[in-house]
C-alpha positions as protocol buffer text, in pm:
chain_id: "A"
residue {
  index: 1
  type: UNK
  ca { x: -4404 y: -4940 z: 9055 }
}
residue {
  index: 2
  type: UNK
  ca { x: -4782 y: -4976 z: 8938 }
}
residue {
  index: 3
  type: UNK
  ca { x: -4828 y: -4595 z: 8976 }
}
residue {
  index: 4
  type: UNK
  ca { x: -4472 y: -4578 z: 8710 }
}
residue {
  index: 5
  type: UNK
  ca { x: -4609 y: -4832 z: 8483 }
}
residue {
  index: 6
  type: UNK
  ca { x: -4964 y: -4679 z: 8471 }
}
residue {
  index: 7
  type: UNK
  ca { x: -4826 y: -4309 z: 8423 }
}
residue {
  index: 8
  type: UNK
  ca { x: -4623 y: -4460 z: 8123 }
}
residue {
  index: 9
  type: UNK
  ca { x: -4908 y: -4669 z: 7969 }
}
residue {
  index: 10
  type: UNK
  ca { x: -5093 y: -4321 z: 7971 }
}
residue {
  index: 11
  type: UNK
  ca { x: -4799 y: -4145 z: 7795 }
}
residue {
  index: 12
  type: UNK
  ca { x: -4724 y: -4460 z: 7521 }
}
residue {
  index: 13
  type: UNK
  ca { x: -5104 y: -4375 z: 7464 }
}
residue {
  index: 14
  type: UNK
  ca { x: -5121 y: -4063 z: 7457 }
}
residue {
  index: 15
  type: UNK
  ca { x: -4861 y: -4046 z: 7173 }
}
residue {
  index: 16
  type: UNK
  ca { x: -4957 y: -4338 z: 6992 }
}
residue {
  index: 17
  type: UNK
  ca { x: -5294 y: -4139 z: 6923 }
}
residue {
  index: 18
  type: UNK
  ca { x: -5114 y: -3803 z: 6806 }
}
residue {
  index: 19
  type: UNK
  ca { x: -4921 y: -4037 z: 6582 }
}
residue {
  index: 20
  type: UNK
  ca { x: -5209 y: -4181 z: 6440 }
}
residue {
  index: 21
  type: UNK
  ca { x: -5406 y: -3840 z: 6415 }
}
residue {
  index: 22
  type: UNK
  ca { x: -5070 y: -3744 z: 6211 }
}
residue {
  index: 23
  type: UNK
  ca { x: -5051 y: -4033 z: 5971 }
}
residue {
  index: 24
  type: UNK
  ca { x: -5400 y: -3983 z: 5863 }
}
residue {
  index: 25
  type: UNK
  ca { x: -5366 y: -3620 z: 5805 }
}
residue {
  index: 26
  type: UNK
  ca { x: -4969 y: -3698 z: 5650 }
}
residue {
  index: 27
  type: UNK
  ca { x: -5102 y: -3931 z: 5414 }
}
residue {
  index: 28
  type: UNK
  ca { x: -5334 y: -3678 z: 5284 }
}
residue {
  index: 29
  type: UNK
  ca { x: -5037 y: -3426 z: 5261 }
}
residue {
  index: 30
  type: UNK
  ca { x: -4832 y: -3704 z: 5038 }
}
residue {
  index: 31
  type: UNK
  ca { x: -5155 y: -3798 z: 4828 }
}
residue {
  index: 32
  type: UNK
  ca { x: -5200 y: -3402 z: 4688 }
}
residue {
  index: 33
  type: UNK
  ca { x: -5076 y: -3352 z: 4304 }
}
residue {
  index: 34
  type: UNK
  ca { x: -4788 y: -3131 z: 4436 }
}
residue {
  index: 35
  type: UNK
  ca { x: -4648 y: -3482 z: 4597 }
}
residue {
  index: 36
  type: UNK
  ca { x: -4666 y: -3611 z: 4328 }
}
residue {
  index: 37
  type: UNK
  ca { x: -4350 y: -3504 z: 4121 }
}
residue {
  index: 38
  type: UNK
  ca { x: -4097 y: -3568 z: 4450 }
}
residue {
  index: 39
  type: UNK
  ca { x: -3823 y: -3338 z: 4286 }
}
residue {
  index: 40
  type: UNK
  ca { x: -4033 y: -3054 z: 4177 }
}
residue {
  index: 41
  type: UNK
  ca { x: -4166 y: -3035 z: 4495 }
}
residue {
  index: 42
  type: UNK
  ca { x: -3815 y: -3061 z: 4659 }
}
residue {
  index: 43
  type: UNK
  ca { x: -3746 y: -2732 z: 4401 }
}
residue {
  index: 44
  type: UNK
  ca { x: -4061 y: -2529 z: 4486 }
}
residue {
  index: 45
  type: UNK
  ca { x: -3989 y: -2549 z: 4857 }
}
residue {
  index: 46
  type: UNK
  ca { x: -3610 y: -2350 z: 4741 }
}
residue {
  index: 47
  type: UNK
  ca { x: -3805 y: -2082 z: 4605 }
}
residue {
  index: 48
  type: UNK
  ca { x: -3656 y: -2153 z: 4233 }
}
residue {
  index: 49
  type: UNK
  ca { x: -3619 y: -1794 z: 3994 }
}
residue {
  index: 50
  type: UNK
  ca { x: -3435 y: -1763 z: 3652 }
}
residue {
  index: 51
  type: UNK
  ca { x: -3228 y: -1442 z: 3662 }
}
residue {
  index: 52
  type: UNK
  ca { x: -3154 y: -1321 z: 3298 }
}
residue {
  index: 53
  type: UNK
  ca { x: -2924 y: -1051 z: 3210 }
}
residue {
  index: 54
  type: UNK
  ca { x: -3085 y: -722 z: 2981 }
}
residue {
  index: 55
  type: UNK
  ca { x: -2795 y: -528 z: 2961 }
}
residue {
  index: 56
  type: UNK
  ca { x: -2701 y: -127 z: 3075 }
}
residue {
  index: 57
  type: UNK
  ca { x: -2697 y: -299 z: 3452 }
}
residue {
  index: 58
  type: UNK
  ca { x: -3088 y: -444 z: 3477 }
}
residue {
  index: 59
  type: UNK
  ca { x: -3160 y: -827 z: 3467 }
}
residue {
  index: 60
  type: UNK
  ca { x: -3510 y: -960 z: 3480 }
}
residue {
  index: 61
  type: UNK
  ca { x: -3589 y: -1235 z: 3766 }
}
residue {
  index: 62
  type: UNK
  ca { x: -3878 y: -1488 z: 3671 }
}
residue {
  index: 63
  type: UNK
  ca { x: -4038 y: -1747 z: 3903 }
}
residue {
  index: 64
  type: UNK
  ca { x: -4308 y: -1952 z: 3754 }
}
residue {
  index: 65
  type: UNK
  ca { x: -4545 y: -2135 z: 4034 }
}
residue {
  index: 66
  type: UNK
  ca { x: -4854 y: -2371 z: 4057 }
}
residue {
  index: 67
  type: UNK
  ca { x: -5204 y: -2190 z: 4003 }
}
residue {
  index: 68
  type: UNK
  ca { x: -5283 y: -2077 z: 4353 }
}
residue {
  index: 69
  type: UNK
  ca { x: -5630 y: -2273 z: 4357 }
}
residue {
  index: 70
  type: UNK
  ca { x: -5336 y: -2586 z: 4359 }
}
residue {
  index: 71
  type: UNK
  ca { x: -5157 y: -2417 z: 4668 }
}
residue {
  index: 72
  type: UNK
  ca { x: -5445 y: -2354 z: 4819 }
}
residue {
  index: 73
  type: UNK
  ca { x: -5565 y: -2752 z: 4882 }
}
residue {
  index: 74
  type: UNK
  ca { x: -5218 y: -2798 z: 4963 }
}
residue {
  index: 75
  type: UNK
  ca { x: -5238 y: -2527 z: 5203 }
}
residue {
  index: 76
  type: UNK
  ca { x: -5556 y: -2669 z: 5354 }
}
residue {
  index: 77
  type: UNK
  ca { x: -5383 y: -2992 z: 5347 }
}
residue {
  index: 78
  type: UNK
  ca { x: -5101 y: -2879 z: 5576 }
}
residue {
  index: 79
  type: UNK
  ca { x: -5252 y: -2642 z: 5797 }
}
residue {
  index: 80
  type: UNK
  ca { x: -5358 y: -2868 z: 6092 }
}
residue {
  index: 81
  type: UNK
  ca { x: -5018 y: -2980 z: 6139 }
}
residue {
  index: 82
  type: UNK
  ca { x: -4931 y: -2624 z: 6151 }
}
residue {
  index: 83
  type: UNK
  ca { x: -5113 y: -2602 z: 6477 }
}
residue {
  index: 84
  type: UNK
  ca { x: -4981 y: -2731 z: 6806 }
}
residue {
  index: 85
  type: UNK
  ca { x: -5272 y: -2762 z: 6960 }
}
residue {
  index: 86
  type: UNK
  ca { x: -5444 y: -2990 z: 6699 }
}
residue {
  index: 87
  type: UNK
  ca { x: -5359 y: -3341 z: 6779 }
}
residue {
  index: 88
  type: UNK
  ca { x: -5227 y: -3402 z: 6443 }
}
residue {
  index: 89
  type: UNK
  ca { x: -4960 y: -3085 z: 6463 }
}
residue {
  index: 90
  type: UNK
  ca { x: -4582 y: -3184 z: 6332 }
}
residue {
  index: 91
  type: UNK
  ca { x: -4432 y: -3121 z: 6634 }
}
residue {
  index: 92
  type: UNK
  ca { x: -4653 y: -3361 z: 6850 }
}
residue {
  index: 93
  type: UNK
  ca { x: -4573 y: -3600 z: 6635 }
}
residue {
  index: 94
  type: UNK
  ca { x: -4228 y: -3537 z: 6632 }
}
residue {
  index: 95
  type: UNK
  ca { x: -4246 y: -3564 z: 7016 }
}
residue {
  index: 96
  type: UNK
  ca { x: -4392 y: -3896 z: 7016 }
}
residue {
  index: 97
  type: UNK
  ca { x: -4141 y: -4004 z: 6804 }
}
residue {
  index: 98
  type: UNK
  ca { x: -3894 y: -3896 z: 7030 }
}
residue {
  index: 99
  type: UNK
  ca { x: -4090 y: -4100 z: 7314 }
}
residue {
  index: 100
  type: UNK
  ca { x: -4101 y: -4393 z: 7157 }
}
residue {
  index: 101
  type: UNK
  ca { x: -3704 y: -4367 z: 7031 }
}
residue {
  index: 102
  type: UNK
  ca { x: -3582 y: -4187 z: 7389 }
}
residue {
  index: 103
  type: UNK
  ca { x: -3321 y: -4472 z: 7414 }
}
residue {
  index: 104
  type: UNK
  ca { x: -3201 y: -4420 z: 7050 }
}
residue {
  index: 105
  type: UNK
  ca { x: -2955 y: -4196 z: 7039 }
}
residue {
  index: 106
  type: UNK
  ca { x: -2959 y: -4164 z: 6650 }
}
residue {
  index: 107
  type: UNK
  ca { x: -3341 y: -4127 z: 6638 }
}
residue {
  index: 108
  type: UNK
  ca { x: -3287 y: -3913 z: 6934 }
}
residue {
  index: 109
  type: UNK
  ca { x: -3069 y: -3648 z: 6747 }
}
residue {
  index: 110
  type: UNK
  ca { x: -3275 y: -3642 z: 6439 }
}
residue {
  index: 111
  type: UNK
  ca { x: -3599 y: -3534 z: 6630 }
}
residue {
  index: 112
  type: UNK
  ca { x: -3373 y: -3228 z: 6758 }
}
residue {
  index: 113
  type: UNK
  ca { x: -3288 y: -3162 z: 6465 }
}
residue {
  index: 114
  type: UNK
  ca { x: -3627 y: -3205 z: 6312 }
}
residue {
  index: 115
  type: UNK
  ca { x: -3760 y: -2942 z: 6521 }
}
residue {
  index: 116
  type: UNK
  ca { x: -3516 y: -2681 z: 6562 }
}
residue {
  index: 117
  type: UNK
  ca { x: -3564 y: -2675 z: 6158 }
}
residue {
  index: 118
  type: UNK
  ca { x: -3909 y: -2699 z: 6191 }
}
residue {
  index: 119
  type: UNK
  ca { x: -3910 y: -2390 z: 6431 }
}
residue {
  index: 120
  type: UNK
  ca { x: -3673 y: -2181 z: 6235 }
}
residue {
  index: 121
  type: UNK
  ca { x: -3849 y: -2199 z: 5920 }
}
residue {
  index: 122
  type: UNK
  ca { x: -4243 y: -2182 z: 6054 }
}
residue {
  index: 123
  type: UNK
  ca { x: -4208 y: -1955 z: 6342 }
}
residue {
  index: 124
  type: UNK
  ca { x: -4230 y: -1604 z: 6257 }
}
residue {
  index: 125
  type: UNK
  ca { x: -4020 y: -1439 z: 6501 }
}
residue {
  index: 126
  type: UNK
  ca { x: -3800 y: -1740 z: 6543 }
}
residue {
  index: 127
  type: UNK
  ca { x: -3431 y: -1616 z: 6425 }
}
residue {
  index: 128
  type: UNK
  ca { x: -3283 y: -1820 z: 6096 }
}
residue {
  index: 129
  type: UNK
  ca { x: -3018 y: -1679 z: 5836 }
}
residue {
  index: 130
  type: UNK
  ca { x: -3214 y: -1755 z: 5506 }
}
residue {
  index: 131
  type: UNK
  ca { x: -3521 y: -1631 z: 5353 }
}
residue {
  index: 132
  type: UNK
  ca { x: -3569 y: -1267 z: 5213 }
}
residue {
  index: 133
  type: UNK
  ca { x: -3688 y: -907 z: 5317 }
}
residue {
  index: 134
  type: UNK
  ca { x: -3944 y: -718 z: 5077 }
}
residue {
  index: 135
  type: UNK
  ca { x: -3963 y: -301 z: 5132 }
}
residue {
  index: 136
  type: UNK
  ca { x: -4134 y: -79 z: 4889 }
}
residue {
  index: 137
  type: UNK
  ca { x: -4185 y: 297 z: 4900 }
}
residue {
  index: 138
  type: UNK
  ca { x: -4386 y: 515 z: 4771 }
}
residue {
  index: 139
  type: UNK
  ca { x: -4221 y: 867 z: 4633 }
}
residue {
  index: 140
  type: UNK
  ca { x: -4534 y: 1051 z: 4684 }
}
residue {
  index: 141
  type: UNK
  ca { x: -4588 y: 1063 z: 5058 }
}
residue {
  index: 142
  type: UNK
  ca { x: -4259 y: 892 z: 5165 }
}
residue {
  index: 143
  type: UNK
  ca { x: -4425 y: 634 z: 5343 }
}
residue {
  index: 144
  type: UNK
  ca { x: -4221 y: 294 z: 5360 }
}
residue {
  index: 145
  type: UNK
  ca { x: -4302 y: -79 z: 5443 }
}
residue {
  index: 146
  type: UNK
  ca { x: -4123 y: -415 z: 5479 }
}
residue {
  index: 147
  type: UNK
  ca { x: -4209 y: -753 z: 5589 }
}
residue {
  index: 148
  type: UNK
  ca { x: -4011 y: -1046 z: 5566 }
}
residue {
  index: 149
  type: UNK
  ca { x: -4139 y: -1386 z: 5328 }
}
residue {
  index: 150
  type: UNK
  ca { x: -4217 y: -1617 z: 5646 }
}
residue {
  index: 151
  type: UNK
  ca { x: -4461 y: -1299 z: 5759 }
}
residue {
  index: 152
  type: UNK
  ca { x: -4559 y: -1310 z: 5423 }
}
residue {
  index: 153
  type: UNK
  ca { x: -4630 y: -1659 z: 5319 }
}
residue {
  index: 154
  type: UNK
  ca { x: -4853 y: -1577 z: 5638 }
}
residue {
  index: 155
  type: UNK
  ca { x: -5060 y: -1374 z: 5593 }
}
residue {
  index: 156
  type: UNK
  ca { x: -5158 y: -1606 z: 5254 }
}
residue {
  index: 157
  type: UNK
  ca { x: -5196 y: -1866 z: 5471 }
}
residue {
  index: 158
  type: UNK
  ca { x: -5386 y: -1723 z: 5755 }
}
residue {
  index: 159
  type: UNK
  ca { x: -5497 y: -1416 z: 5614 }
}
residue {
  index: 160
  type: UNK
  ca { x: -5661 y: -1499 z: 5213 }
}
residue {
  index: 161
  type: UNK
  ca { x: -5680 y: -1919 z: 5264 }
}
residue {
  index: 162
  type: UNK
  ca { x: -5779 y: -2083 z: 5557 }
}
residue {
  index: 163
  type: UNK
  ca { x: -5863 y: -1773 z: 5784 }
}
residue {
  index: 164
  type: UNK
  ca { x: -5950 y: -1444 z: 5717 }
}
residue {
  index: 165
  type: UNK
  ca { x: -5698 y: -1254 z: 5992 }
}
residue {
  index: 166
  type: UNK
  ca { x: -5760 y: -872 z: 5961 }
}
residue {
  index: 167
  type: UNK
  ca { x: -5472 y: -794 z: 6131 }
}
residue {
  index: 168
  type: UNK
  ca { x: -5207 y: -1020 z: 5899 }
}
residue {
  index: 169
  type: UNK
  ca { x: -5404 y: -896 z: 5627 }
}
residue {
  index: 170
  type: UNK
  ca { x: -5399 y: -547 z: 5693 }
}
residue {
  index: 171
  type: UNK
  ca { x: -5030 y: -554 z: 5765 }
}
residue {
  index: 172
  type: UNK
  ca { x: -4984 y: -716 z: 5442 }
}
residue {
  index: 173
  type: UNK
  ca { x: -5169 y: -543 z: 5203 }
}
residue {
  index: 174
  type: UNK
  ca { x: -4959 y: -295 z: 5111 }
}
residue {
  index: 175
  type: UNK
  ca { x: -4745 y: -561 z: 4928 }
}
residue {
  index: 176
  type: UNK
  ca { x: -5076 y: -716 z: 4746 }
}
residue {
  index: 177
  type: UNK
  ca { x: -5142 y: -1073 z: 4683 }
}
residue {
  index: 178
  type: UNK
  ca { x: -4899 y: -1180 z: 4470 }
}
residue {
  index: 179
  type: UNK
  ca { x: -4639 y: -1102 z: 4737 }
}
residue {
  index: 180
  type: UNK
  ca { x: -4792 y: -1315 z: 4958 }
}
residue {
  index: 181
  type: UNK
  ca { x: -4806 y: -1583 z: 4745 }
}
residue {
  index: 182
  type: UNK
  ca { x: -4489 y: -1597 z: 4632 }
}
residue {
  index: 183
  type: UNK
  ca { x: -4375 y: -1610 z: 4977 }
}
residue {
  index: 184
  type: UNK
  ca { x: -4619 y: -1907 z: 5082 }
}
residue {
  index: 185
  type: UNK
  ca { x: -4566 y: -2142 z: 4766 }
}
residue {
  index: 186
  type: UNK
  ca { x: -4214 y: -2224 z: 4906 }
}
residue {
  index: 187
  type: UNK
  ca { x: -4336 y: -2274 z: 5273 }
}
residue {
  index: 188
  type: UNK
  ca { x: -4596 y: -2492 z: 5193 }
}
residue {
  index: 189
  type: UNK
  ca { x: -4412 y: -2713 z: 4974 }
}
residue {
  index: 190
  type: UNK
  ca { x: -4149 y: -2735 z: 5249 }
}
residue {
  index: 191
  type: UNK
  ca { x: -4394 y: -2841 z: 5539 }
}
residue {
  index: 192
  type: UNK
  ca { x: -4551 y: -3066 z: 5278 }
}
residue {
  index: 193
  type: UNK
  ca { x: -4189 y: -3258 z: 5219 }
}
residue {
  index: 194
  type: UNK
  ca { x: -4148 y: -3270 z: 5617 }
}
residue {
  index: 195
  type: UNK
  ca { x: -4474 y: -3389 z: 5661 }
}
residue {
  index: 196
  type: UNK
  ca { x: -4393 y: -3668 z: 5434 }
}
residue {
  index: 197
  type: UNK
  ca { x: -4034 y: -3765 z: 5566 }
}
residue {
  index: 198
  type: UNK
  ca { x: -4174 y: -3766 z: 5960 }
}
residue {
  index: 199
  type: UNK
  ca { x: -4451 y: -4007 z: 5768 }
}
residue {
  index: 200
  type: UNK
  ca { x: -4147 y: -4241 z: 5629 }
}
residue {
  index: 201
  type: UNK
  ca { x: -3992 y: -4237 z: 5925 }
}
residue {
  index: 202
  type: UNK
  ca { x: -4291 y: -4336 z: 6135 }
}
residue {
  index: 203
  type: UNK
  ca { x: -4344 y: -4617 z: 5850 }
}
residue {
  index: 204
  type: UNK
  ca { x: -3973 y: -4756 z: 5916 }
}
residue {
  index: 205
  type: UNK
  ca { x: -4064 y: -4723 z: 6322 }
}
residue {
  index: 206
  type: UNK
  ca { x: -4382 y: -4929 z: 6272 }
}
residue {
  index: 207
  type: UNK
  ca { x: -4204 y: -5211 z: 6060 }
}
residue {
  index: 208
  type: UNK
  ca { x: -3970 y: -5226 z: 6318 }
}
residue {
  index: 209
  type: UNK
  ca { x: -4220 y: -5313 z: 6581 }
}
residue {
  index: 210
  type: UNK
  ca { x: -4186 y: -4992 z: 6794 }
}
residue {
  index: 211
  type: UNK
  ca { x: -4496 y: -4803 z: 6755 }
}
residue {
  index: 212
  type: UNK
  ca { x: -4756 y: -5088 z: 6761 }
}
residue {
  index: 213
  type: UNK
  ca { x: -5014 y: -4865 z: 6566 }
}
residue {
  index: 214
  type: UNK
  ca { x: -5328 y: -5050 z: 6404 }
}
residue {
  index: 215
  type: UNK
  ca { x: -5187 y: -5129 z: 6050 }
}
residue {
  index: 216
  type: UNK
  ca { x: -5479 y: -5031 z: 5893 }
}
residue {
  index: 217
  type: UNK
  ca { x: -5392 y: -4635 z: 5976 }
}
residue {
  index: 218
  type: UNK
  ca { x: -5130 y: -4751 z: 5702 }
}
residue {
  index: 219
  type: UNK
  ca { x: -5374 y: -4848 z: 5414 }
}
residue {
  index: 220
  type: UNK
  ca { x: -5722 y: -4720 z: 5495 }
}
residue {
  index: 221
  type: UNK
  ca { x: -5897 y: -4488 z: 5265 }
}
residue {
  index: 222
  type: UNK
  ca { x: -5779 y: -4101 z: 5343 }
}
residue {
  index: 223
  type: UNK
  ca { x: -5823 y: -3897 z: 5033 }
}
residue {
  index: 224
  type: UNK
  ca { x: -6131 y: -3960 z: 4730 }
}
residue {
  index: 225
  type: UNK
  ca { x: -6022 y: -4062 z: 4394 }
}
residue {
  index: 226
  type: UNK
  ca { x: -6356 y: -4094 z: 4252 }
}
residue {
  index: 227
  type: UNK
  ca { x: -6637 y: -3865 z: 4324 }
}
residue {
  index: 228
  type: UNK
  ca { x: -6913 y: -4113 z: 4143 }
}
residue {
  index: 229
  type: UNK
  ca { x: -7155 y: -4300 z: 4287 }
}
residue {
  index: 230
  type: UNK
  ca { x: -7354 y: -4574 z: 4154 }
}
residue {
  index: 231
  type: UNK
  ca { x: -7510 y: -4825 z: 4414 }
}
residue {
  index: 232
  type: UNK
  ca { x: -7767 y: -5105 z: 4355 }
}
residue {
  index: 233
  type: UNK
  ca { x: -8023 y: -5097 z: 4628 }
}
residue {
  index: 234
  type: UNK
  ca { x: -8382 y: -5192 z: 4672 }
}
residue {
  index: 235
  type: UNK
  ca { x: -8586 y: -4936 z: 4624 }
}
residue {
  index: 236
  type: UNK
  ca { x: -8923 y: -4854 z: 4793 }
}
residue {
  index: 237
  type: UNK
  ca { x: -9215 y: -4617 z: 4773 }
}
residue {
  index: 238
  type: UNK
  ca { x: -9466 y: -4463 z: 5000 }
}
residue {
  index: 239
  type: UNK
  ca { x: -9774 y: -4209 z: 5038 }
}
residue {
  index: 240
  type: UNK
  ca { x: -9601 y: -3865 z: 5174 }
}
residue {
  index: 241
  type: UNK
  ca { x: -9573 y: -3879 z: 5554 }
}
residue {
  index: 242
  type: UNK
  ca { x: -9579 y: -4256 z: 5573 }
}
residue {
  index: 243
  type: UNK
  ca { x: -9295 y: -4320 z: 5861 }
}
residue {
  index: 244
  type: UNK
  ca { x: -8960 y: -4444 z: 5760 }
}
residue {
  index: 245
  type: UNK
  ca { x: -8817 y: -4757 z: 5908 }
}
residue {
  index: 246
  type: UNK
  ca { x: -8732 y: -4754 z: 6274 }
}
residue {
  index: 247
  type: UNK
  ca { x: -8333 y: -4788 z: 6220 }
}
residue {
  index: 248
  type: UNK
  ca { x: -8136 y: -4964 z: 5896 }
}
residue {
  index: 249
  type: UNK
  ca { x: -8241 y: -5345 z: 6040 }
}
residue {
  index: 250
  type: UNK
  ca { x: -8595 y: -5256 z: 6088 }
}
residue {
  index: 251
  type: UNK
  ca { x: -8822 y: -5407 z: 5788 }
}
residue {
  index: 252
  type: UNK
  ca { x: -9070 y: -5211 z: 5576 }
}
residue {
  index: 253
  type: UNK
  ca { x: -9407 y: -5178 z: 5695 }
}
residue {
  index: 254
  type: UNK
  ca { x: -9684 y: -5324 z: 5422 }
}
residue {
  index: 255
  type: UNK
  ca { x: -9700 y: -4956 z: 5313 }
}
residue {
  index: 256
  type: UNK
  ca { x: -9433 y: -4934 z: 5152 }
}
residue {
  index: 257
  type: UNK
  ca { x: -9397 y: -5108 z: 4820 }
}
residue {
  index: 258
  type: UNK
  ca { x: -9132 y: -5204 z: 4642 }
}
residue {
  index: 259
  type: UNK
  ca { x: -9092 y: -5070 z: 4300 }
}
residue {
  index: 260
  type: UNK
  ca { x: -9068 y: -5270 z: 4024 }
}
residue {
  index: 261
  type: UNK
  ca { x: -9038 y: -5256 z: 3630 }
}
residue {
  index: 262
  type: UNK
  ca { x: -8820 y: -4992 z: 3482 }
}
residue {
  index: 263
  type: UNK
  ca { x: -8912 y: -4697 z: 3707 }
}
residue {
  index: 264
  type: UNK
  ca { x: -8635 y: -4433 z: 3678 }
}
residue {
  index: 265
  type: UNK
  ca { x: -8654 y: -4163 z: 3963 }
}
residue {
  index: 266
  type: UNK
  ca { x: -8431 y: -3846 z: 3954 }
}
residue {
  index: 267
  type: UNK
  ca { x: -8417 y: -3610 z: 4189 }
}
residue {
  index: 268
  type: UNK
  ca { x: -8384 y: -3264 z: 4089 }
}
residue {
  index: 269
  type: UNK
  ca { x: -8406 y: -2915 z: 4271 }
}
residue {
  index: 270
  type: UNK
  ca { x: -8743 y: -2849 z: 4141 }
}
């Protein structure tokens, strides 16, 4: 019984940390600009195009995204949870969800669910019955490619973002940059609205007492909104060389003296 209960206290634990490793790095994911506008990003995760009609059989297709320098911190945003072996990744979370809710049926099913979509839309090879197929051909030397938009989206992702993969990259390239774009914007707005719903739902777990994680993982500071500075401190001056204070609580030797007056130092590169 003691070797049961300690073997379980290690596994509530265990969990409890990949869930706060997750909420940290979720809340980041739901702080980004693209998170901002809920149903834009619900309609750049389905890949959204305008088909108009030109007549004699053609039609032109236009899809209109975010600059890519905006992908791009979402990208970096969502990446870790991309990764199963970072403690933060969706589907360890998703599992300690399912450990903490193994005797609710309901919450039971919707963690299947959760990631057998999670899997068929992230895993390359995994099989699904969306998405699309790019080929091109070139009438010159008869040579012919085709890749599929999860391969795609990628190679953006590991291959021109957050990595530089030679191989994705050189499989790729034949279909230049903007393919690959087009093919992550929609798979990175989609993990970002996952990451965001597996947030809610851990937020509806912890108010009803079944998670016990620290509430300030809830409200803590996770993302900058101000990148100015302005402290008042007391300031201090010495001869070159003269040694600094043993540790933050140690006082100032008689060397040093405080400046007074209104003394304005900058510092400057030269």
């Amino acid at each position: 019984m003691g070797t049961y209960g300690r073997a379980g206290a290690d596994a509530a634990s265990l969990h409890r940390g990949r869930l706060e490793a997750f909420v940290v790095r979720a809340r980041r994911v739901e702080a980004h600009s693209l998170a901002a506008d809920w149903d834009g990003l619900v309609a750049l995760a389905g890949a959204p195009y305008m088909v108009t009609a030109l007549g004699n059989g053609e039609a032109q297709v236009r899809q209109e995204y975010p600059a890519e320098e905006v992908v791009e911190s979402a990208a970096a945003r969502v990446r870790p949870l991309l990764l199963e072996g970072d403690a933060c990744s969706y589907l360890k979370a998703l599992a300690a969800v399912g450990y903490f809710c193994r005797e609710l049926p309901h919450d039971t099913q919707w963690v299947k669910a959760a990631r057998a979509e999670w899997r068929t839309r992230v895993e390359p090879n995994a099989a699904r019955e969306s998405g699309y197929q790019v080929m091109i051909g070139d009438t010159a030397t008869g040579r012919t490619a085709e890749l599929d938009d999860r391969k795609l989206a990628t190679a953006w992702i590991y291959g021109d973002v957050v990595h530089h993969d030679t191989d994705l990259l050189k499989e790729a390239d034949p279909f230049g940059l903007s393919e690959r774009f087009r093919a992550a914007v929609p798979l990175v707005a989609w993990i970002m609205i996952k990451a965001i719903e597996l947030l809610n739902y851990v937020r509806v777990l912890q108010a009803a007492d079944l998670l016990e994680l620290p509430t300030e993982l809830f409200d803590r500071e996770v993302v900058l909104t101000s990148t100015c500075w302005e402290h008042t401190v007391r300031a201090y001056a010495a001869p070159v060389g003269t040694p600094a204070p043993a540790d933050a609580l140690a006082p100032f030797s008689d060397t040093w003296i405080p400046l007074s007056g209104s003394a304005v130092l900058r510092h400057a590169d030269d």
